[in-house]
Steps between C-alpha positions, in 0.01 A plus 500: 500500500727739368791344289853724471667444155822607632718672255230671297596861609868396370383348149245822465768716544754348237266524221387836594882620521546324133205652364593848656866452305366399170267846485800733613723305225260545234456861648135462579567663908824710584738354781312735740181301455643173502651522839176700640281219330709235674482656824181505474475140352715362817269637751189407388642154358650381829198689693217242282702189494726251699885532465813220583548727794177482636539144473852492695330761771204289560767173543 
């Protein structure tokens, strides 16, 4: 049986936006990594895990 935890993608991808904006306001990436890093971050996140909208599309 394979369970959906709906809204997973959308919670993973919060944190990993808040974690990306602590490190470029401490300094630790520059602005250019941050939004390369999130791109990257989106597409896999939303790729692995169940989003609200897949829940709405599947309704």
């Amino acid at each position: 049986m394979d369970i959906k935890l709906y809204g997973q993608a959308d919670f993973y991808y919060a944190v990993s936006r808040q974690i990306l904006e602590r490190l470029f306001i401490k300094g630790l990436i520059s602005e250019e990594q941050k939004e390369r890093i999130d791109e990257l971050n989106r597409k896999t996140i939303f790729e692995r895990y169940s989003s609200i909208a897949d829940l709405e599309m599947g309704a």
